[in-house]
Biopython code that builds the backbone (N, CA, C, O; Angstrom):
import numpy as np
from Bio.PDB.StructureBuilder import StructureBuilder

atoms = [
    (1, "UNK", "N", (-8.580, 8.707, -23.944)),
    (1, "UNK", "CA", (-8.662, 9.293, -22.636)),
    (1, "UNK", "C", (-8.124, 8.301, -21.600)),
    (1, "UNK", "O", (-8.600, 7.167, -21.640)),
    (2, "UNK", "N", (-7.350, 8.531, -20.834)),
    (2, "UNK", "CA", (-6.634, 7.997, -19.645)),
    (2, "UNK", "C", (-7.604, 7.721, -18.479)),
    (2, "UNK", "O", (-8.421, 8.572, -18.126)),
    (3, "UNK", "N", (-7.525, 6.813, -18.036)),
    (3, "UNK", "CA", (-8.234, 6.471, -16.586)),
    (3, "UNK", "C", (-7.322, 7.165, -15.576)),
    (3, "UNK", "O", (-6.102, 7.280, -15.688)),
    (4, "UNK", "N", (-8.146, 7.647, -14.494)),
    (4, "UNK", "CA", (-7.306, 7.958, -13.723)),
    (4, "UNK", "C", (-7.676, 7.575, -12.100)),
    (4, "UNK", "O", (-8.829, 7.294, -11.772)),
    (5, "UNK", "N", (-6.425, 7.604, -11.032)),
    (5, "UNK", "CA", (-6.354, 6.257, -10.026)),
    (5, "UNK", "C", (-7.073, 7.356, -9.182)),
    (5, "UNK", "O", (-6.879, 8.529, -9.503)),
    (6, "UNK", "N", (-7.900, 7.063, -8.115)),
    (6, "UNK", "CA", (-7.955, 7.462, -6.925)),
    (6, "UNK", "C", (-7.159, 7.334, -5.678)),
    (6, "UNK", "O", (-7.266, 7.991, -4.642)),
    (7, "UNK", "N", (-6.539, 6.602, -5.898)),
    (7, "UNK", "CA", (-5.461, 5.585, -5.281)),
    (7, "UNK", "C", (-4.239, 6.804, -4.813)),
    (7, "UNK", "O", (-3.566, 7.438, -5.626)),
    (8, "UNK", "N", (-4.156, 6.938, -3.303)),
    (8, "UNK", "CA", (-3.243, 8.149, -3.029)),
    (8, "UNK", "C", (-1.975, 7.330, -2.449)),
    (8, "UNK", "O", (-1.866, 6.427, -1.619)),
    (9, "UNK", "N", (-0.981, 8.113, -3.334)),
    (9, "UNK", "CA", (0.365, 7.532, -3.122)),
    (9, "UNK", "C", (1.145, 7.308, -1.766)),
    (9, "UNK", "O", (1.284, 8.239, -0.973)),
    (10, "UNK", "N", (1.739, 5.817, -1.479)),
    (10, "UNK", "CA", (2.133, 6.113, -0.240)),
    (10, "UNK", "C", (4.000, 6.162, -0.035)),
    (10, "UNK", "O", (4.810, 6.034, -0.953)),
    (11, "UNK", "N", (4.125, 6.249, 0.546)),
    (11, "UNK", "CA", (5.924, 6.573, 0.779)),
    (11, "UNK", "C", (6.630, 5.504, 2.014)),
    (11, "UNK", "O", (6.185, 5.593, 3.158)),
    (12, "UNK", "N", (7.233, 4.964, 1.846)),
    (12, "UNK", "CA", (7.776, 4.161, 2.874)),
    (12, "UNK", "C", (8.996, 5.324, 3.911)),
    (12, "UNK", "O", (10.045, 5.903, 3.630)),
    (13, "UNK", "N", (8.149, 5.219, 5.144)),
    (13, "UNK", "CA", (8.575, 5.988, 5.993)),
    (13, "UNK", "C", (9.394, 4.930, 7.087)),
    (13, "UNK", "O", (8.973, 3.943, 7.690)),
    (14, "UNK", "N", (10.743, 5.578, 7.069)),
    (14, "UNK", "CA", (11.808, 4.606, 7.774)),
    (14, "UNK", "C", (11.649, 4.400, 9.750)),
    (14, "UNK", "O", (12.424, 3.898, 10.565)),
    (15, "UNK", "N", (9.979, 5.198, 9.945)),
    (15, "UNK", "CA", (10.118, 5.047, 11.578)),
    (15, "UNK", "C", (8.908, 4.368, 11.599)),
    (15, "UNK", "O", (8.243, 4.213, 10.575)),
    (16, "UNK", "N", (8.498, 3.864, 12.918)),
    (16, "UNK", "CA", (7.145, 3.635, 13.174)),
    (16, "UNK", "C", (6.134, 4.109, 13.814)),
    (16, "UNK", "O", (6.496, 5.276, 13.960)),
    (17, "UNK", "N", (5.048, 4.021, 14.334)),
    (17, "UNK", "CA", (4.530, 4.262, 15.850)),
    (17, "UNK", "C", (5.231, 3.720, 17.088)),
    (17, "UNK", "O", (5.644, 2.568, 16.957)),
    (18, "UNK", "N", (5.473, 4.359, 18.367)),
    (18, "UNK", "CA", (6.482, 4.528, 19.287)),
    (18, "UNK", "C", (7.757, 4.290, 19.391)),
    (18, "UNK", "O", (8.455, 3.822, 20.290)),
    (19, "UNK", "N", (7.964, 4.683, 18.332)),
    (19, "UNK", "CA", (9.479, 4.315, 17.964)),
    (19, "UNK", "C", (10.281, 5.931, 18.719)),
    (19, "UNK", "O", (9.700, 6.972, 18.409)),
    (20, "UNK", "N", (11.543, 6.065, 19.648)),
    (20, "UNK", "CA", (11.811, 6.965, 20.354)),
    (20, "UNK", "C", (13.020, 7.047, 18.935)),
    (20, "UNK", "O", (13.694, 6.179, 18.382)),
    (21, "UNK", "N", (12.838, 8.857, 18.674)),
    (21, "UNK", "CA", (13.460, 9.695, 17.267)),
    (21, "UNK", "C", (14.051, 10.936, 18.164)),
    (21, "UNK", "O", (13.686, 11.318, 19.276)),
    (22, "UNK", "N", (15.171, 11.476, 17.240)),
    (22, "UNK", "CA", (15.726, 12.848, 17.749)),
    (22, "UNK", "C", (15.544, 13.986, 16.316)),
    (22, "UNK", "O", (15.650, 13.612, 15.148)),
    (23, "UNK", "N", (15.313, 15.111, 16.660)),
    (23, "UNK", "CA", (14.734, 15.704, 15.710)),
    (23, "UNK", "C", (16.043, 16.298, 15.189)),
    (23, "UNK", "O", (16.782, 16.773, 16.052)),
    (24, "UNK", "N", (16.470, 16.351, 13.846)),
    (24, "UNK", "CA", (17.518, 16.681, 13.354)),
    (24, "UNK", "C", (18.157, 17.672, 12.741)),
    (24, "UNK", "O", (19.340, 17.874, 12.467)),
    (25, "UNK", "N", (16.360, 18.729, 12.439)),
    (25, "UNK", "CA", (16.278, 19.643, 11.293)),
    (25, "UNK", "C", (15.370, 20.844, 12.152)),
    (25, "UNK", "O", (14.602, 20.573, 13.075)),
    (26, "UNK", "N", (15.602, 22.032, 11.703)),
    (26, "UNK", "CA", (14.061, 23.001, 12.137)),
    (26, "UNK", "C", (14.092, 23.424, 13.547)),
    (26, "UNK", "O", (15.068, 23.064, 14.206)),
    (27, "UNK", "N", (13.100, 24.190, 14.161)),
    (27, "UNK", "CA", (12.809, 24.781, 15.071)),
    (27, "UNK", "C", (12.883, 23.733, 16.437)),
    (27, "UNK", "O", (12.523, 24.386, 17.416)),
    (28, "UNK", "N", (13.163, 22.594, 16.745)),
    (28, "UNK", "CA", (12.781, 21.448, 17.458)),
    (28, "UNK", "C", (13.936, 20.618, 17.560)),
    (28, "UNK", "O", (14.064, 19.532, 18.126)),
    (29, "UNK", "N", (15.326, 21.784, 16.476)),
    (29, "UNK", "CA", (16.591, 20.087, 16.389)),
    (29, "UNK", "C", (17.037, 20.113, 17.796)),
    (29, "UNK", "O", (17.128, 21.059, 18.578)),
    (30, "UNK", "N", (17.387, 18.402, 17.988)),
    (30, "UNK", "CA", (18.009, 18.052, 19.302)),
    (30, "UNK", "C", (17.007, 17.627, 20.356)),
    (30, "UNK", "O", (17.332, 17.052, 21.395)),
    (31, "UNK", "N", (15.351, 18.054, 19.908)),
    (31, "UNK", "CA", (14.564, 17.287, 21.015)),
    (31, "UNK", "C", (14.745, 15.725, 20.648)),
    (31, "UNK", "O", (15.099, 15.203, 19.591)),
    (32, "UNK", "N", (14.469, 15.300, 21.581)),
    (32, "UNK", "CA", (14.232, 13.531, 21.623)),
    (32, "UNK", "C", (12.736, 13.151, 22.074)),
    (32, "UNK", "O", (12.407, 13.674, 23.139)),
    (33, "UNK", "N", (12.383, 12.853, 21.848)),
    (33, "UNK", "CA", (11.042, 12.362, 21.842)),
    (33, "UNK", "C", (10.566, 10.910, 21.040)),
    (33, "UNK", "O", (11.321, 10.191, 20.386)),
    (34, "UNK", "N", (8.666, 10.624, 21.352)),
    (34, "UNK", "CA", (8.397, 9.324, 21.069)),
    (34, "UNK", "C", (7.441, 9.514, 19.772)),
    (34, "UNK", "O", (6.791, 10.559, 19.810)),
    (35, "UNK", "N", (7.262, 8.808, 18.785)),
    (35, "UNK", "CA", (6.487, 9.138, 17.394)),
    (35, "UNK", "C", (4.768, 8.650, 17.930)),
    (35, "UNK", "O", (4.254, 7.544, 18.099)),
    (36, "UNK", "N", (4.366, 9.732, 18.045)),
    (36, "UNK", "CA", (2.907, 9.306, 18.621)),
    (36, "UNK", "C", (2.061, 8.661, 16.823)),
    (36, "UNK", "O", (1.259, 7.766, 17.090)),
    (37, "UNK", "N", (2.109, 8.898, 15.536)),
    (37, "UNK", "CA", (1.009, 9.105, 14.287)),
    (37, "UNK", "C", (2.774, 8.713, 13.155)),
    (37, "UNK", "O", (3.982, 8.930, 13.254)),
    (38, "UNK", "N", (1.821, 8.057, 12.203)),
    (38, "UNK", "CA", (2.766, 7.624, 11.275)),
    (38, "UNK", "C", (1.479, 7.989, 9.705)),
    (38, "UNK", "O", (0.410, 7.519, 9.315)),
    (39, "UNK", "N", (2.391, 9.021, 9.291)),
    (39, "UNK", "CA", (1.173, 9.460, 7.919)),
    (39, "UNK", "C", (2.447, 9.209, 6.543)),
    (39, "UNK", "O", (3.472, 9.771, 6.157)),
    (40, "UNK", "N", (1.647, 8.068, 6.178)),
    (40, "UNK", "CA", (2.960, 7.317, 5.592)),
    (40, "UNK", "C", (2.221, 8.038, 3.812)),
    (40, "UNK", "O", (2.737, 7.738, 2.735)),
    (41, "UNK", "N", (0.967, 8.986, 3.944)),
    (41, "UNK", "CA", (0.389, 9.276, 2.316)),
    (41, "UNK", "C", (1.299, 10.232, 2.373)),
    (41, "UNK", "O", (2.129, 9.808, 1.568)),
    (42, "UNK", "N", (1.710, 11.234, 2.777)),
    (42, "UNK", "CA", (2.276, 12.624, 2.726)),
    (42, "UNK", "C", (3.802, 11.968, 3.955)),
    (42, "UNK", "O", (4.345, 12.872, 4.591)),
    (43, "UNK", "N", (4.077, 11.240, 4.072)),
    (43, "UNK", "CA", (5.960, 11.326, 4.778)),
    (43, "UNK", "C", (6.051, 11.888, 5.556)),
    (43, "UNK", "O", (7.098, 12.528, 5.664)),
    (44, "UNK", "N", (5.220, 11.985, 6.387)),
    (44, "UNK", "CA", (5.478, 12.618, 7.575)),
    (44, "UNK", "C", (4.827, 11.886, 8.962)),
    (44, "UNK", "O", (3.998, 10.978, 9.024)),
    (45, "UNK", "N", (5.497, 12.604, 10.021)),
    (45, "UNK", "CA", (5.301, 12.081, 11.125)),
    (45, "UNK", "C", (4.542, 13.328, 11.884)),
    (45, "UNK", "O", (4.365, 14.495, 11.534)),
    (46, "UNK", "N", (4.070, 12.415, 13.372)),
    (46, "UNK", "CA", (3.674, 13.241, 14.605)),
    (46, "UNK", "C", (4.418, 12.854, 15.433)),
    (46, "UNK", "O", (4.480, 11.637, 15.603)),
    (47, "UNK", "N", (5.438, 13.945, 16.431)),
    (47, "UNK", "CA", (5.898, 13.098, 17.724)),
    (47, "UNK", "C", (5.605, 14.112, 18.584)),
    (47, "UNK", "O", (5.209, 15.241, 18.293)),
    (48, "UNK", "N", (5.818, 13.656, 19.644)),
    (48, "UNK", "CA", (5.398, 14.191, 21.163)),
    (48, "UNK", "C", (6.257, 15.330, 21.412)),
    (48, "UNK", "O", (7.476, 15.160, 21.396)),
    (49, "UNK", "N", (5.711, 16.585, 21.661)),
    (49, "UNK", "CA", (5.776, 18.065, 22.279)),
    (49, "UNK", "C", (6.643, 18.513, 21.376)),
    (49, "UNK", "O", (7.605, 19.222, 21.672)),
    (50, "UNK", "N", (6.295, 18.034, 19.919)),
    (50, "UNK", "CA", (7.080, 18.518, 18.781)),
    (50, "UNK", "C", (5.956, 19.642, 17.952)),
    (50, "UNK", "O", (4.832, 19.142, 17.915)),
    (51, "UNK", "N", (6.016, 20.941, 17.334)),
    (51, "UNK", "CA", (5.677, 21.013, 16.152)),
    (51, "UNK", "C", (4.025, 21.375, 16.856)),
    (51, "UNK", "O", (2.917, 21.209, 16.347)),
    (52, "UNK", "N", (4.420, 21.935, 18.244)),
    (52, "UNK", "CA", (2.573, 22.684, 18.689)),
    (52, "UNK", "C", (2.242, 23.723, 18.083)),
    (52, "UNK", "O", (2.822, 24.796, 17.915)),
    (53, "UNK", "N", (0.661, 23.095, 17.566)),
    (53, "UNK", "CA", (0.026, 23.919, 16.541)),
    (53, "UNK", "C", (-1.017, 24.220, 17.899)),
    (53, "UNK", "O", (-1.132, 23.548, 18.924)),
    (54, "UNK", "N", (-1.832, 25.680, 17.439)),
    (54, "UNK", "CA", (-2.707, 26.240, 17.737)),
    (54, "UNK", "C", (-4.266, 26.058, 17.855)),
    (54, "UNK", "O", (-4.716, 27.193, 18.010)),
    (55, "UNK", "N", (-5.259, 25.175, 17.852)),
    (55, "UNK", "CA", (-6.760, 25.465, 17.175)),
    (55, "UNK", "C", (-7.371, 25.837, 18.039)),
    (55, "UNK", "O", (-7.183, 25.503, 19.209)),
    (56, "UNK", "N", (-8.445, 26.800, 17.541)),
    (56, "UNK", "CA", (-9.181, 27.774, 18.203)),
    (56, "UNK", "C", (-10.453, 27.014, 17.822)),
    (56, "UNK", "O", (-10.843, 26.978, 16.654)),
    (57, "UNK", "N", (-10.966, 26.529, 18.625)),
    (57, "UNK", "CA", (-12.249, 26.186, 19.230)),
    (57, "UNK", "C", (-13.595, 26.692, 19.176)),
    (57, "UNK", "O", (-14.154, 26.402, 20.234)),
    (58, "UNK", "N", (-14.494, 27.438, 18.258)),
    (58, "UNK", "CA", (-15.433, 28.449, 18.607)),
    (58, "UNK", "C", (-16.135, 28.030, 19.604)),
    (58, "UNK", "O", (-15.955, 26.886, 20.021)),
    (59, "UNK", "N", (-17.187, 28.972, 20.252)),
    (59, "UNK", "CA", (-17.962, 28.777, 21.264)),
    (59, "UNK", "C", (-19.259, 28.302, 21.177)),
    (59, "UNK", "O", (-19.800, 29.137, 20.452)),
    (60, "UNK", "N", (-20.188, 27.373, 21.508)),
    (60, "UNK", "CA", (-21.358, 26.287, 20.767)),
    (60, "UNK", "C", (-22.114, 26.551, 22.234)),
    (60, "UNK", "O", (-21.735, 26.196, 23.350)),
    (61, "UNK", "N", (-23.238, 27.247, 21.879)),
    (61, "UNK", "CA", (-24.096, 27.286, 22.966)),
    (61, "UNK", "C", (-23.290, 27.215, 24.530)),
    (61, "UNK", "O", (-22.142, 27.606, 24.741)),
    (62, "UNK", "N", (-24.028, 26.737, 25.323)),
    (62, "UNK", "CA", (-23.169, 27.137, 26.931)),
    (62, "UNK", "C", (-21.572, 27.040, 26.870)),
    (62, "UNK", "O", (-20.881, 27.842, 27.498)),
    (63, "UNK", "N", (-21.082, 26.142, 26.180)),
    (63, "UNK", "CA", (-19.506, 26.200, 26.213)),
    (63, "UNK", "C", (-18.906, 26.933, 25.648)),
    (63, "UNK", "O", (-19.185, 27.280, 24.500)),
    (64, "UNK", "N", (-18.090, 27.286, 26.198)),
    (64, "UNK", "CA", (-16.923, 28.987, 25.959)),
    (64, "UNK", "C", (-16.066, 28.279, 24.932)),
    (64, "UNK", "O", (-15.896, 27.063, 24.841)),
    (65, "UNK", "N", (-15.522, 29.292, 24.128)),
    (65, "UNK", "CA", (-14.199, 29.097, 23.386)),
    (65, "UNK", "C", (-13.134, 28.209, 24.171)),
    (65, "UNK", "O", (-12.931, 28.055, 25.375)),
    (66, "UNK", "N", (-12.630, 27.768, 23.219)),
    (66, "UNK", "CA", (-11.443, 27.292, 24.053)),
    (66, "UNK", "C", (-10.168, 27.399, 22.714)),
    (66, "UNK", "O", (-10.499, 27.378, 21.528)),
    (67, "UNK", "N", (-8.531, 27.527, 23.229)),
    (67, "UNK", "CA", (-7.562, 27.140, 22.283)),
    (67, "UNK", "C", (-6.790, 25.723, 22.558)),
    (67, "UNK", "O", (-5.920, 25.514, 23.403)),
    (68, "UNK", "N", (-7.350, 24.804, 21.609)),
    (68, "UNK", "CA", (-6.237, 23.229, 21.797)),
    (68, "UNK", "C", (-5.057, 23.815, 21.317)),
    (68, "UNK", "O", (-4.825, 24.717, 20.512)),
    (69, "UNK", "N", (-4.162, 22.854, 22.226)),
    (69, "UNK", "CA", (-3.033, 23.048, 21.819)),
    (69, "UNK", "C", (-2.348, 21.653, 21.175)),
    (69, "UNK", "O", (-2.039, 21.008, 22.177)),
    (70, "UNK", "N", (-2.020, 20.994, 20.177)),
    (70, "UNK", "CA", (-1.708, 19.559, 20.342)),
    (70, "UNK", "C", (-0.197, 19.218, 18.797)),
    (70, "UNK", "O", (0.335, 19.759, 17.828)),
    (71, "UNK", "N", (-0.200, 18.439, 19.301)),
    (71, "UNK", "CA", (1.345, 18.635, 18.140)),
    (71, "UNK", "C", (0.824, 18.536, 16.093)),
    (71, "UNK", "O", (-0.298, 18.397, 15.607)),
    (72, "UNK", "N", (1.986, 18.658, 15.495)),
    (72, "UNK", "CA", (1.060, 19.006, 14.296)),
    (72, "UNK", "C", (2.290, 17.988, 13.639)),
    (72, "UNK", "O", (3.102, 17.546, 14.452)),
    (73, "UNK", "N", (2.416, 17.686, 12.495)),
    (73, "UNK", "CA", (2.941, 16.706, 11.455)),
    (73, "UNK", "C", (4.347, 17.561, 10.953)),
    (73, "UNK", "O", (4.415, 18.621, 10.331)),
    (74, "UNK", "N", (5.261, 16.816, 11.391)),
    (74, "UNK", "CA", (6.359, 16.883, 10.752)),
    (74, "UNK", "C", (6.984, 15.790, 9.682)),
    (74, "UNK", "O", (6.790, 14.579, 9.792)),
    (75, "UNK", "N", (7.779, 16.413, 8.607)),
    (75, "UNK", "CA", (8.473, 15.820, 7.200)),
    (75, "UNK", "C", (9.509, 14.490, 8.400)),
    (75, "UNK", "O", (10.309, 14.731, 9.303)),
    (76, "UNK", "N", (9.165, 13.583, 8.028)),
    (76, "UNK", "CA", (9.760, 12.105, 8.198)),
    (76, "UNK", "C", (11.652, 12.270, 8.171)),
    (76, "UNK", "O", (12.542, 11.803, 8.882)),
    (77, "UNK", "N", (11.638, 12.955, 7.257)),
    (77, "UNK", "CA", (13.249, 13.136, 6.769)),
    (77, "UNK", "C", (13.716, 13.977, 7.942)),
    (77, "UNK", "O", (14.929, 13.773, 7.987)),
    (78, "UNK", "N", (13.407, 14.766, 8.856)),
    (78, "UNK", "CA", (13.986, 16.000, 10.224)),
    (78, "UNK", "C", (13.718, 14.972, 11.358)),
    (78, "UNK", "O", (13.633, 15.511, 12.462)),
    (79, "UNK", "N", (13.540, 13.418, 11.355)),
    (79, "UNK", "CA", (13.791, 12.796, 12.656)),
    (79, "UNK", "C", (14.835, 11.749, 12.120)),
    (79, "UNK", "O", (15.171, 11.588, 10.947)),
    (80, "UNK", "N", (15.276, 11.068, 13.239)),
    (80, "UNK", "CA", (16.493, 9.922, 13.311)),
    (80, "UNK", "C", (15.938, 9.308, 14.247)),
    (80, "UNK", "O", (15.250, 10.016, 14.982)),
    (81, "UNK", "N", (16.007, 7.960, 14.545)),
    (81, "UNK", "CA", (15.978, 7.215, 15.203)),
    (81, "UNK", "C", (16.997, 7.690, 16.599)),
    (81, "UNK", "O", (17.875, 8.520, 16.361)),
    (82, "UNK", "N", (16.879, 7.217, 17.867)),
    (82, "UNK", "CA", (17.776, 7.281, 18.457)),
    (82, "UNK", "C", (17.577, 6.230, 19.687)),
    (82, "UNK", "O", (16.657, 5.675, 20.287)),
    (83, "UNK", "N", (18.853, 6.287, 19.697)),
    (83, "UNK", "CA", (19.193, 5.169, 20.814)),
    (83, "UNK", "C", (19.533, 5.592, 22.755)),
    (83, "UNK", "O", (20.392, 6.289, 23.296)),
    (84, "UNK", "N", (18.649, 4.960, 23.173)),
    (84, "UNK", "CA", (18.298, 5.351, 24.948)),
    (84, "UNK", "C", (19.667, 4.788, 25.447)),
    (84, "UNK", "O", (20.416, 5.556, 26.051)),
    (85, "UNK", "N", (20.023, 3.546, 25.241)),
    (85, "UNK", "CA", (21.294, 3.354, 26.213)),
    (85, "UNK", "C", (22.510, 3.973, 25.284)),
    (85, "UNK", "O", (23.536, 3.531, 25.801)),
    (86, "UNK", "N", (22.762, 4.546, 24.493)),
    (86, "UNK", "CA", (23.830, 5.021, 23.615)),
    (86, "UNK", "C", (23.759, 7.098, 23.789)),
    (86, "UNK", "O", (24.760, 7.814, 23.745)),
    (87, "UNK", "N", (22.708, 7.461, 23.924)),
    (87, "UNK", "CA", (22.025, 8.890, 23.826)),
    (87, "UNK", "C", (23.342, 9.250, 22.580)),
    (87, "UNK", "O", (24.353, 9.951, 22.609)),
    (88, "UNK", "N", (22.539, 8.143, 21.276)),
    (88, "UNK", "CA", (22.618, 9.065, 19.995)),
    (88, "UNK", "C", (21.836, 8.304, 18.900)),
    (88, "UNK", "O", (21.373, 7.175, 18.731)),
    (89, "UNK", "N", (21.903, 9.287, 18.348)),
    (89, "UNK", "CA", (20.939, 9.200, 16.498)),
    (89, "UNK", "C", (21.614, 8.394, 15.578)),
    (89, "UNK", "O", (22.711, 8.768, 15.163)),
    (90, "UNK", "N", (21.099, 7.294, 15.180)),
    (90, "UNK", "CA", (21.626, 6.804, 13.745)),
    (90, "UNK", "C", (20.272, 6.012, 13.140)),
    (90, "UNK", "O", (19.127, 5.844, 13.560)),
    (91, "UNK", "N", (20.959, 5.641, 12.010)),
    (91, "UNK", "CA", (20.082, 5.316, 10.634)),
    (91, "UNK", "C", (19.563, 3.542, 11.369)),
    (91, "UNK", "O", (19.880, 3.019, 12.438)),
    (92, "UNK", "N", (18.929, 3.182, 10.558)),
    (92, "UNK", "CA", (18.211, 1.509, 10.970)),
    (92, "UNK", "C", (18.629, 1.171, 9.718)),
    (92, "UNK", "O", (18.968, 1.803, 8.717)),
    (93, "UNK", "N", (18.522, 0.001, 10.020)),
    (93, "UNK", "CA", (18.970, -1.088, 8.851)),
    (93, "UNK", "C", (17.925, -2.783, 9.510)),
    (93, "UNK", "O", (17.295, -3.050, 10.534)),
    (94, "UNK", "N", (18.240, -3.478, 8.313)),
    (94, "UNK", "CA", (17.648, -4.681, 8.525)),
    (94, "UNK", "C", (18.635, -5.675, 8.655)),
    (94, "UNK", "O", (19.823, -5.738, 8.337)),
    (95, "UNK", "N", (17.639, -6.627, 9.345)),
    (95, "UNK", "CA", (18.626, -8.214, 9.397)),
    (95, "UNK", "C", (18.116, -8.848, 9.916)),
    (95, "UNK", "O", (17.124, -8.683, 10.626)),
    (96, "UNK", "N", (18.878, -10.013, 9.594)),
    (96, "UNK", "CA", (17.632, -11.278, 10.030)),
    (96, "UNK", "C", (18.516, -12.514, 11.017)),
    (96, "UNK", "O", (19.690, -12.871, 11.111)),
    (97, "UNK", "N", (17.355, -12.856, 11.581)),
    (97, "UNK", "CA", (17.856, -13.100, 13.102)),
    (97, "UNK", "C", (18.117, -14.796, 12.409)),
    (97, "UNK", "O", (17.668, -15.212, 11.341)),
    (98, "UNK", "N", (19.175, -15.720, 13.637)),
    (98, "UNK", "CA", (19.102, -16.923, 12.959)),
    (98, "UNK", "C", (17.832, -17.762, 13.293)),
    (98, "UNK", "O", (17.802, -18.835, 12.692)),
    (99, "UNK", "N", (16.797, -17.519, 14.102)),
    (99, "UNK", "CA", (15.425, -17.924, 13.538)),
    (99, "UNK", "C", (14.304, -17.288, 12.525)),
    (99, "UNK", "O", (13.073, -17.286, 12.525)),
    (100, "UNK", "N", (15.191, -16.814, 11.769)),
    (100, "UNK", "CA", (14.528, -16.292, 10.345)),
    (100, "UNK", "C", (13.754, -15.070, 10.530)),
    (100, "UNK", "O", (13.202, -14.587, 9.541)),
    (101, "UNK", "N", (13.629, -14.438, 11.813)),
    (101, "UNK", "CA", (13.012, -13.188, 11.748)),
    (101, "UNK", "C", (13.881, -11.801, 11.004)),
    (101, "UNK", "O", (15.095, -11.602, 10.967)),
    (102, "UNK", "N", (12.825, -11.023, 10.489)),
    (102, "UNK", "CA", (13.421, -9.680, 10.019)),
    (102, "UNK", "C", (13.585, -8.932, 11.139)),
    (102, "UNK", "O", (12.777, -9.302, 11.990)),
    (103, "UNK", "N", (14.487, -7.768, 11.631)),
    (103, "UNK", "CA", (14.168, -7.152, 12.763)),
    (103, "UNK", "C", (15.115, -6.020, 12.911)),
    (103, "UNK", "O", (16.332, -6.131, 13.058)),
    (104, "UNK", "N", (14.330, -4.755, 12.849)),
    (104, "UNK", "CA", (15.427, -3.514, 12.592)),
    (104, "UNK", "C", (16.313, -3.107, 13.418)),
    (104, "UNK", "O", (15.968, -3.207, 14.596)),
    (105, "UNK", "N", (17.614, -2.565, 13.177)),
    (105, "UNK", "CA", (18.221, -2.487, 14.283)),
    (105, "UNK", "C", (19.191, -1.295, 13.886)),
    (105, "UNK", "O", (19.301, -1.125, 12.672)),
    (106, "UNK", "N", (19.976, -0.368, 14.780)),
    (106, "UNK", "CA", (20.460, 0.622, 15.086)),
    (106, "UNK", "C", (21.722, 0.800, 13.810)),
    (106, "UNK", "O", (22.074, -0.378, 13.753)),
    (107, "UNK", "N", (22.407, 1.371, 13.002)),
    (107, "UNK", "CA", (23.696, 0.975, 12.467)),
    (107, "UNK", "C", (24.518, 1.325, 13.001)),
    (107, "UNK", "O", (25.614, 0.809, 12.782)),
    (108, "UNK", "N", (24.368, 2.504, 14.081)),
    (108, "UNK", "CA", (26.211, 2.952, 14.623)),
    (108, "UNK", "C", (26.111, 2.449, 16.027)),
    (108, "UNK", "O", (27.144, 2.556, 16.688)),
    (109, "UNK", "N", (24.794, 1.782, 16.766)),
    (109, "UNK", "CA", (25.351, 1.218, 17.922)),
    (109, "UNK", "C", (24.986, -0.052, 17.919)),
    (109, "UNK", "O", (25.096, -0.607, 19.013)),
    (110, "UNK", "N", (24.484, -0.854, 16.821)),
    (110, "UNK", "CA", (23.808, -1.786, 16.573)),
    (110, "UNK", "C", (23.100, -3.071, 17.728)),
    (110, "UNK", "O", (23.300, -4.235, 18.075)),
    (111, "UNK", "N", (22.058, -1.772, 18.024)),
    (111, "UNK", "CA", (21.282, -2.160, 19.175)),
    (111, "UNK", "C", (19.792, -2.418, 18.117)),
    (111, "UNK", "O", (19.410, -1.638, 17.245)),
    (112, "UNK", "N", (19.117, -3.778, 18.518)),
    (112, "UNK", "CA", (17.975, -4.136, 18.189)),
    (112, "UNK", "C", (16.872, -3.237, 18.576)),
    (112, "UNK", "O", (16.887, -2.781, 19.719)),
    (113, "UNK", "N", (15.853, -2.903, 17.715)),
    (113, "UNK", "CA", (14.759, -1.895, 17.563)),
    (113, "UNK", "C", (13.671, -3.302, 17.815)),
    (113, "UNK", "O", (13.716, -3.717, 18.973)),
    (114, "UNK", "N", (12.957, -3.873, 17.115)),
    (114, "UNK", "CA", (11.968, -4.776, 17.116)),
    (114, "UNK", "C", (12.253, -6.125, 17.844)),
    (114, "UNK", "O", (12.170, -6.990, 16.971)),
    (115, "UNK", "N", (12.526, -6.653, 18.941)),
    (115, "UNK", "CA", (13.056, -7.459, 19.590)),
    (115, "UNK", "C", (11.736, -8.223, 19.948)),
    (115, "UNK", "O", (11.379, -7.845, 21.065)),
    (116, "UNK", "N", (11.153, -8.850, 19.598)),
    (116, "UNK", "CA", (9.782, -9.194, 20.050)),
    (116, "UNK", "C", (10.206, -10.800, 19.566)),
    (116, "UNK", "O", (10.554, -11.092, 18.422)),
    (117, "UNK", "N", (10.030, -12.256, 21.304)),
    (117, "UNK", "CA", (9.865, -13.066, 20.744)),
    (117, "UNK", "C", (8.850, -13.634, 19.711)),
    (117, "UNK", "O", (7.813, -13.042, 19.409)),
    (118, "UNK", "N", (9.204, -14.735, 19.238)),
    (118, "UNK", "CA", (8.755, -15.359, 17.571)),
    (118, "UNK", "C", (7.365, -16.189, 18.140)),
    (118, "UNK", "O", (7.618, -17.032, 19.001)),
    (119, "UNK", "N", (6.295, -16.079, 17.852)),
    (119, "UNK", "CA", (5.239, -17.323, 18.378)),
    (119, "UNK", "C", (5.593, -18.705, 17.883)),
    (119, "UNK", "O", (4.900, -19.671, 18.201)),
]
sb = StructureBuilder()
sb.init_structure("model")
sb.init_model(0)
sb.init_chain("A")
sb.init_seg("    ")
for serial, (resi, resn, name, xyz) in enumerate(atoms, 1):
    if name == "N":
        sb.init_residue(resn, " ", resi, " ")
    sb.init_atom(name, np.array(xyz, "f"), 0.0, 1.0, " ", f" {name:<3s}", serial, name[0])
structure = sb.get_structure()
């Protein structure tokens, strides 16, 4: 008999938290927006005024129903990165700075993403 893992698989998702993405795929292509949630078990993302889902609220003693409205999880693969001084989408890549930092950066306008001095 096999042991088996509890251990839920994770996926390396190519964006981060506030990282500014353009949506590429689906009901939403061409918004630009900021990645609010990074759900790296299931590959997907949350970004801002993307992908509004519905929940209905029941009503709990004196307080009335209410419907939230708030964004819902989109597949990682329907965003791109995009670039503010360029206003376009491309892929990230890595590289390393000549004080040895890693630090992602743009490939078709190759503008730095993680620019944060080194302590």
């Amino acid at each position: 008999m096999m042991a088996t893992s509890n251990a839920k698989p994770t996926f390396k998702v190519h964006v981060k938290t506030g990282d500014t993405v353009q949506v590429i795929s689906g009901k939403y292509k061409g918004k630009v927006a900021k990645i609010l949630k990074v759900i790296p078990e299931k590959s997907q993302v949350v970004v801002e005024g993307v992908n509004m889902v519905t929940k209905h609220v029941k009503a709990q003693g004196e307080q009335p129903g209410r419907k939230d409205r708030k964004e819902g999880p989109i597949h990682s693969s329907k965003v791109m990165l995009y670039s503010e001084k360029q206003k376009t989408a491309s892929r990230a890549g890595i590289r390393i700075t000549e004080d040895g930092r890693k630090v992602r950066y743009l490939k078709k306008t190759d503008e730095v993403l993680d620019a944060k001095p080194k302590k």
